[in-house]
C-alpha positions as CSV (number, residue, x, y, z in Angstrom):
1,X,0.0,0.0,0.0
2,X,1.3,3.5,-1.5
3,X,0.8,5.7,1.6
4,X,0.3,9.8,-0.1
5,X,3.0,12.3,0.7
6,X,1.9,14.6,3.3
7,X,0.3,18.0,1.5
8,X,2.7,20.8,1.9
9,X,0.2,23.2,3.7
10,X,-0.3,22.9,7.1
11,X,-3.7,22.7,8.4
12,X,-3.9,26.2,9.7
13,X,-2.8,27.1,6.2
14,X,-5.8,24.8,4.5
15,X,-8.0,26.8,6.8
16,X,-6.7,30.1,6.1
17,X,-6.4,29.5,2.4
18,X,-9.6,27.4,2.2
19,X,-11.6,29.7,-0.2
20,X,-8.8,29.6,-2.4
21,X,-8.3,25.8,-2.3
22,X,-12.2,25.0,-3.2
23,X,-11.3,27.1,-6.6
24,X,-10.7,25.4,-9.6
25,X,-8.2,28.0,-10.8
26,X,-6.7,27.9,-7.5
27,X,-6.9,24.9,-5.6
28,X,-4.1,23.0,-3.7
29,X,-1.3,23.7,-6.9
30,X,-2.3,27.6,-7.1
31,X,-1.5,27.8,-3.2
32,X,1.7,26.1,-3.4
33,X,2.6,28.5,-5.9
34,X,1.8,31.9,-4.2
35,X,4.1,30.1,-0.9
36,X,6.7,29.7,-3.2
37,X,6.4,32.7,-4.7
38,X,8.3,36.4,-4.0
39,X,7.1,39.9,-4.9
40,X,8.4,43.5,-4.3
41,X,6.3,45.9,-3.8
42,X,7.6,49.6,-4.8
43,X,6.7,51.8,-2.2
44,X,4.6,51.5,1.3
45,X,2.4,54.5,0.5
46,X,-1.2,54.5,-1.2
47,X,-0.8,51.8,-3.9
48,X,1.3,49.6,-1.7
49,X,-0.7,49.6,0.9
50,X,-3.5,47.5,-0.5
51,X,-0.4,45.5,-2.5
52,X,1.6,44.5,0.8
53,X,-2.3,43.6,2.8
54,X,-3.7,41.4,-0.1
55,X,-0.5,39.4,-1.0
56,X,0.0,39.2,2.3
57,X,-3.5,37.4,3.3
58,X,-3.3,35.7,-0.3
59,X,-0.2,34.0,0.9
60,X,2.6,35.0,-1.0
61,X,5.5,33.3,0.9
62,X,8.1,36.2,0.3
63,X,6.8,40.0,0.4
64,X,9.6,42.7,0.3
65,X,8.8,46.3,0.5
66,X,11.3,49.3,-0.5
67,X,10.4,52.7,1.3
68,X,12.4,55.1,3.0
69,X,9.6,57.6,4.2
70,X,7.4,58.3,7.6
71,X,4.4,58.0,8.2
72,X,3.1,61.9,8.0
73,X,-0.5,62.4,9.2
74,X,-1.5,63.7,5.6
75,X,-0.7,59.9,4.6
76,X,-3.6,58.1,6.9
77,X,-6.1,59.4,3.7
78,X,-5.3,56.5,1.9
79,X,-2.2,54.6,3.1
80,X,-4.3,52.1,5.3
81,X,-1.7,50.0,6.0
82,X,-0.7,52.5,8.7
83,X,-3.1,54.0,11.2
84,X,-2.7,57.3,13.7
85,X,-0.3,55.8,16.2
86,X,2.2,55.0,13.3
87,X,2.5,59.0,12.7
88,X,6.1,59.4,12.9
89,X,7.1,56.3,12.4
90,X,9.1,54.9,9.2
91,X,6.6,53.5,6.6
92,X,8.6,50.2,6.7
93,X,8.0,49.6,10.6
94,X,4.6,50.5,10.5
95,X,3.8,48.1,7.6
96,X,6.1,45.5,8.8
97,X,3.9,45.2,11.8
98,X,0.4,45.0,9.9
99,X,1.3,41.9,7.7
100,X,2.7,40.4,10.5
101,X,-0.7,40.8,12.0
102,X,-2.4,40.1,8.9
103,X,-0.8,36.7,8.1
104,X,2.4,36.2,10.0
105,X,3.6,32.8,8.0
106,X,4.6,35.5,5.2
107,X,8.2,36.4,5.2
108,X,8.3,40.1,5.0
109,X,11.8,41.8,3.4
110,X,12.2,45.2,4.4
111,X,14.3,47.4,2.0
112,X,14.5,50.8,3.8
113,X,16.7,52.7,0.6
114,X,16.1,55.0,-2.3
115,X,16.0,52.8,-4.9
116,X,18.9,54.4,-7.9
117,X,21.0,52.9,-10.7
118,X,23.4,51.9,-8.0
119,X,21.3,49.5,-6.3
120,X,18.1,49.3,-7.9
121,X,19.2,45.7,-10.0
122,X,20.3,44.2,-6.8
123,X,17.1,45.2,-4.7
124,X,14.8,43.8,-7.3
125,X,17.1,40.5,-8.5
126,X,15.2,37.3,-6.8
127,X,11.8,38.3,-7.2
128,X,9.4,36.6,-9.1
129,X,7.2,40.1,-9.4
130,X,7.2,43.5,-9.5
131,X,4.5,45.9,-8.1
132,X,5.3,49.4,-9.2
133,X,3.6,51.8,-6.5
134,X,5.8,54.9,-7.2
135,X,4.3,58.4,-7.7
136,X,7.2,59.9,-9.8
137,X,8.5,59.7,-13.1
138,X,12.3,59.1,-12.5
139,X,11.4,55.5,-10.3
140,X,9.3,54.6,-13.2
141,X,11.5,54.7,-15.5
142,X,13.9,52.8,-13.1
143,X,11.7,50.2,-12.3
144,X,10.7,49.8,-15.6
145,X,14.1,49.4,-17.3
146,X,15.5,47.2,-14.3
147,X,12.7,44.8,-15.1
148,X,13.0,44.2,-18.5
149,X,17.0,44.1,-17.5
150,X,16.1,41.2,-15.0
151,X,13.1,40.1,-16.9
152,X,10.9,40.3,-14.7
153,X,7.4,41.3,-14.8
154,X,6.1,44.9,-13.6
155,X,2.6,45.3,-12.0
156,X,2.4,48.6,-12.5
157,X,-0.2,51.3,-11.2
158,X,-0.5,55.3,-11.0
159,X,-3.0,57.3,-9.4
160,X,-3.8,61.0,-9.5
161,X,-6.8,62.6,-8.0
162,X,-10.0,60.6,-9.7
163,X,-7.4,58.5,-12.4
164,X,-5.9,55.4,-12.4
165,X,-4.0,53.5,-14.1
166,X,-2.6,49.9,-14.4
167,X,-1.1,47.5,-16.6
168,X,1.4,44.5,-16.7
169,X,4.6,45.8,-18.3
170,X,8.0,43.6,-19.1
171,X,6.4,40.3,-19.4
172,X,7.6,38.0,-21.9
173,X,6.7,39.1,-25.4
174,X,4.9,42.0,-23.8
175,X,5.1,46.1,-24.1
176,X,7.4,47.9,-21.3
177,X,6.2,51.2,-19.6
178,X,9.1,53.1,-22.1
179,X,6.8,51.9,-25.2
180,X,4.1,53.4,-23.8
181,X,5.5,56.3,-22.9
182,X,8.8,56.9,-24.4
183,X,10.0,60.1,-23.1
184,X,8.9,61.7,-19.7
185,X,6.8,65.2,-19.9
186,X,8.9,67.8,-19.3
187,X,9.9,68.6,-15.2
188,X,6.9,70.4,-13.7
189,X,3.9,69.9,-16.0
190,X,2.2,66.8,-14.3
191,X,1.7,67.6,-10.4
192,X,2.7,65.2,-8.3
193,X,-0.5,64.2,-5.9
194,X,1.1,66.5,-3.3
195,X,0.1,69.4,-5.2
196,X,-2.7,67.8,-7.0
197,X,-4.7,65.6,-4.5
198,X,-5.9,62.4,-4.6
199,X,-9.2,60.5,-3.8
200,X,-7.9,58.1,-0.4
201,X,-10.3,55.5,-1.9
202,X,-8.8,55.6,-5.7
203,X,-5.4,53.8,-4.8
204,X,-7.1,51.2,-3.1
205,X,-9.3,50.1,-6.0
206,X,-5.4,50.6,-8.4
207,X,-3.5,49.1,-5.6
208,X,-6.3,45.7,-5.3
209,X,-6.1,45.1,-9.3
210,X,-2.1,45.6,-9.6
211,X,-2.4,43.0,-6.8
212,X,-4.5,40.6,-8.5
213,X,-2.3,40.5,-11.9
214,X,0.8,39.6,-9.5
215,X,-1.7,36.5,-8.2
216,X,-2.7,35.7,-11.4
217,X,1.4,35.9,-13.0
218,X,2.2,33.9,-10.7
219,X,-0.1,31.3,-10.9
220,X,-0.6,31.1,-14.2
221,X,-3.9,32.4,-15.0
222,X,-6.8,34.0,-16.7
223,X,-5.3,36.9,-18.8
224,X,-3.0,39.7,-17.6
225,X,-2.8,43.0,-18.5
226,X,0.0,42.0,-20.7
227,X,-0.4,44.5,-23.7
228,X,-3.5,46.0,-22.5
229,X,-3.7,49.7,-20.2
230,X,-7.0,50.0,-18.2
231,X,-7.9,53.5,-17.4
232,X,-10.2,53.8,-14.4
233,X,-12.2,57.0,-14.0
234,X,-13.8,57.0,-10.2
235,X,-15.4,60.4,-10.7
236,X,-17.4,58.5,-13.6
237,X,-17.4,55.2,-12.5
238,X,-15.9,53.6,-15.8
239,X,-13.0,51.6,-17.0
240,X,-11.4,51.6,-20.1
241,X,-9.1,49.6,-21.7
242,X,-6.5,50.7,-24.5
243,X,-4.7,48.1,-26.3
244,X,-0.4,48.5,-26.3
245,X,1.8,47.1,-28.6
246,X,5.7,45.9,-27.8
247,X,7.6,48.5,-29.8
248,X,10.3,47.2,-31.7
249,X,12.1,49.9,-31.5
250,X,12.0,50.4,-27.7
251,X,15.1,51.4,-26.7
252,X,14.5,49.1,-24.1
253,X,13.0,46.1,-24.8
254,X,12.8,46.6,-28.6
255,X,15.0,44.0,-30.8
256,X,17.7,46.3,-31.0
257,X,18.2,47.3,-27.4
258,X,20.2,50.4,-27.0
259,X,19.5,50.7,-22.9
260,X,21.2,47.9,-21.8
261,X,22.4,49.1,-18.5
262,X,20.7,51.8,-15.7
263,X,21.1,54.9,-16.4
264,X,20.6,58.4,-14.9
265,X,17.0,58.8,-14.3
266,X,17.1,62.1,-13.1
267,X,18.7,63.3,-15.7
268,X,16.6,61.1,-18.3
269,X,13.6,63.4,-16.5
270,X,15.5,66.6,-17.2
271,X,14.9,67.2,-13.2
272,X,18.6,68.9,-11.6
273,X,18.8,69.8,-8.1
274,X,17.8,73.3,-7.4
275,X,21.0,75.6,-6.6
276,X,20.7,77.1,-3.1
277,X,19.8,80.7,-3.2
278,X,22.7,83.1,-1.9
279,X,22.1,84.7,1.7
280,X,21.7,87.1,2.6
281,X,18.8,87.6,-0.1
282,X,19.1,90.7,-2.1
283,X,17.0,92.7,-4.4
284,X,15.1,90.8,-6.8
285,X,15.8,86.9,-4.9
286,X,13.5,85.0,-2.9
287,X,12.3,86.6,0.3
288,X,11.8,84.4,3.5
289,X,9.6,84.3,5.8
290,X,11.2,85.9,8.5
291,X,11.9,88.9,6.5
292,X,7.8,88.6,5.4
293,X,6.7,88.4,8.9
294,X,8.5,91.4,9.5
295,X,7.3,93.5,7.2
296,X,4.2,93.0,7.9
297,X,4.4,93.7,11.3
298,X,6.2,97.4,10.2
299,X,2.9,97.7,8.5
300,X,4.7,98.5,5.2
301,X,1.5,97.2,3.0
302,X,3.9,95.0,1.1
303,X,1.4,93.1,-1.1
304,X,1.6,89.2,-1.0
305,X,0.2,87.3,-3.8
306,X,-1.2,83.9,-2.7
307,X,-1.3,81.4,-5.9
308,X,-3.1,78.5,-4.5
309,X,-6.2,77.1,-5.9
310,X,-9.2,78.0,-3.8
311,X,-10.0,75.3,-1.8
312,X,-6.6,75.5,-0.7
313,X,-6.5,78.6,0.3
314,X,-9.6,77.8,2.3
315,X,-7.0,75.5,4.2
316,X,-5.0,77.8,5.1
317,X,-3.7,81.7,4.8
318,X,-1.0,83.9,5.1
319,X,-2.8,87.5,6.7
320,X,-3.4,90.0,4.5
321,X,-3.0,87.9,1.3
322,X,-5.1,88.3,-2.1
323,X,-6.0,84.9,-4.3
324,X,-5.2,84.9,-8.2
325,X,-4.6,81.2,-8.9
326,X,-1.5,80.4,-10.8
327,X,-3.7,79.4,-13.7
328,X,-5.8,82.3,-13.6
329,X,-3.0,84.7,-13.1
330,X,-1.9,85.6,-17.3
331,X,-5.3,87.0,-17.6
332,X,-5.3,89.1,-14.1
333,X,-2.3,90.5,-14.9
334,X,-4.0,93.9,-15.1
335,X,-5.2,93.5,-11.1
336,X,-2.0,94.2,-10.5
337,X,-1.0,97.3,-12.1
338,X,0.3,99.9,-9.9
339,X,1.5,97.4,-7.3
340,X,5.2,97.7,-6.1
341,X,7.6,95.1,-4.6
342,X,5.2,92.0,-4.1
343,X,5.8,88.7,-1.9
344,X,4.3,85.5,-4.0
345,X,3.6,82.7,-2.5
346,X,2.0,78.5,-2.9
347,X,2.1,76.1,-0.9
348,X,6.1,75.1,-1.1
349,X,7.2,77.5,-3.5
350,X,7.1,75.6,-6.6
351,X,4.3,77.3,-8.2
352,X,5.2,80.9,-6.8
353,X,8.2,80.3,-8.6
354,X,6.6,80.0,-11.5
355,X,4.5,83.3,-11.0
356,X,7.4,85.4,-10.2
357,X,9.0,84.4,-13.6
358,X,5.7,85.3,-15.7
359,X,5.6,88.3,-13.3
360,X,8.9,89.7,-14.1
361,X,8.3,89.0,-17.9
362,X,5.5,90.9,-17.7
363,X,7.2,94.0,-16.3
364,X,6.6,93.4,-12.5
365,X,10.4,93.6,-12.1
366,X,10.2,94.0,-8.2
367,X,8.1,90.6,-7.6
368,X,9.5,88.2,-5.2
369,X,9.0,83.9,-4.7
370,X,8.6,83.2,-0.9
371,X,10.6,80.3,0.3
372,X,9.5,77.5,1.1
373,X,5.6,78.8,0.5
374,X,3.0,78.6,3.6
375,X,4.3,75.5,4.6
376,X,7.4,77.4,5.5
377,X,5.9,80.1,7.1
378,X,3.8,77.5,9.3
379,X,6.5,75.8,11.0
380,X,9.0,79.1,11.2
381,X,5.6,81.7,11.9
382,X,2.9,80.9,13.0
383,X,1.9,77.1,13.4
384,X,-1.3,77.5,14.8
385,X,-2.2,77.0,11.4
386,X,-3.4,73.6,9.5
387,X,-0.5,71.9,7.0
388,X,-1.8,69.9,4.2
């Protein structure tokens, strides 16, 4: 008598896994294979949240995660893999300890770097998947390029206020992100979800289906979104799908590669680090907030220009302040005739920046970018006000 080999789940896991077992495009093999199995996810923010949990009660045996970030209170929105008493705390602690308590037979990896062309083949080499989570062009690119290096496939997912994204790039025979989109937009014309916002709900429904095409690679079925980009609009309620071809002449993963190696991404994004503005600051620089705060307790009238959207102003506001939205501002130019020396500011200084150039173009010669916009002037002057 042929006694059978004892099944390779325990019987906690047959419990645990049991509605997965009872499926026919599961079953006992399926399970086996997610144990086996090892995926990076890309980030411990919005999309990787819902990544990490669902892999991690699916059963994926090996679950790294690369972040490098806290946990800011402007993250509980939509990173529901940490909660309040995280705040503070780095990302990778906090999300460590809720797989753990989700399923604690998962192996969790914690890769607490920046991911760059130094390290980025040797983070990713040993996985079986990719999950993209990154909100900025330069890791995509990365990513993208170090998996079709590797060859390995790229669940990949973006999110920006009602919009999302996802596909399956680098899988065999299939499209990469760079034949999709082969050059980056120029530095500054997409805003990042910082500046732009982001439904907390939207990532969740991006971060479930990039979740669900790692499941399904590595089992082996249904169809992935291999040559296929669904667009999801939440505000709408619709999905559409866009069908992508492999290019063949992807500098990538084309038939005549000519990216063979990781290059500078930063650069590859036209994005340089921002030279640090000379002190102290003189006619026509930046002005701080110190030097704001004190004219405006002179009582000078210096006039400060707030470029925000509305409903951030309504936030938050620096005293005094008048609203012309860095959008709106090219036709309200004529508001400001007569005006003198002028303090602009946004949020961070980015858009301000921005409006001083177009400002000084226009002949306001004496119109000044405040550093480090009303974030700056929260935490230096007065931070009895709300950050966002």
């Amino acid at each position: 008598m042929t006694v059978a080999a004892p099944p390779a789940l325990s019987n906690e896991e047959v419990a645990r896994y049991s509605r997965h077992l009872i499926m026919p495009e599961v079953g006992m093999d399926g399970q086996l294979k997610l144990k086996a199995a090892s995926v990076l996810c890309i980030g411990a923010g919005g999309l990787g949240s819902p990544v990490a949990m669902y892999l991690a009660a699916a059963g994926v045996g090996r679950l790294g995660i690369v972040d490098f970030d806290v946990v800011d209170y402007s993250n509980l929105q939509r990173q529901v893999i940490h909660g309040t008493p995280d705040v503070g705390r780095p990302k990778l602690e906090s999300a460590r300890d809720t797989l753990n308590a989700i399923n604690p037979a998962v192996h969790i990896e914690l890769h607490e770097v920046a991911l760059s062309s130094a390290n980025a083949l040797d983070v990713l080499r040993g996985y079986d998947v990719i999950v993209d989570g990154t909100d900025n062009f330069p890791t995509r690119y990365l990513v993208n390029d170090a998996c079709v290096i590797l060859g390995i496939p790229n669940a990949y997912g973006s999110i920006f206020r009602f919009e999302g994204q996802a596909s399956v790039f680098a899988a065999k025979d299939g499209p990469c992100y760079r034949c999709l989109y082969p050059e980056p937009p120029p530095p500054g014309l997409v805003p990042s979800c910082a500046e732009g916002g982001v439904l907390g709900i939207l990532p969740g429904v991006v971060g479930t289906i990039q979740a669900t095409e790692a499941v399904k690679l590595i089992m082996g079925v249904g169809e992935p979104l291999v040559g296929r980009f669904l667009v999801y609009d939440a505000l709408r309620m619709r999905f559409r799908e866009l069908k992508l071809r492999k290019d063949p002449d992807c500098p990538v993963c084309g038939d005549n590669p000519t990216v063979t190696e990781l290059i500078d991404y930063e650069q590859f994004c036209g994005i340089t680090p921002a030279a640090p503005a000379p002190e102290p600051a003189a006619a026509g620089d930046d002005a701080t907030v110190e030097q704001l705060k004190a004219r405006i307790d002179t009582g000078d009238g210096i006039f400060i220009l707030d470029v925000r959207e509305p409903q951030e102003y309504q936030i938050c506001s620096i005293p005094g302040s008048t609203l012309i939205p860095l959008g709106d501002l090219p036709g309200r130019l004529h508001e400001l005739e007569g005006r003198g020396e002028m303090i602009v500011h946004c949020k961070s200084g980015v858009r301000s920046a921005k409006a001083v150039k177009l400002l000084r173009e226009a002949g306001f010669a004496r119109a000044k970018n405040l550093k480090g916009g009303i974030l700056r002037w929260i935490d230096a002057v007065d931070p009895s006000l709300p950050k966002y």
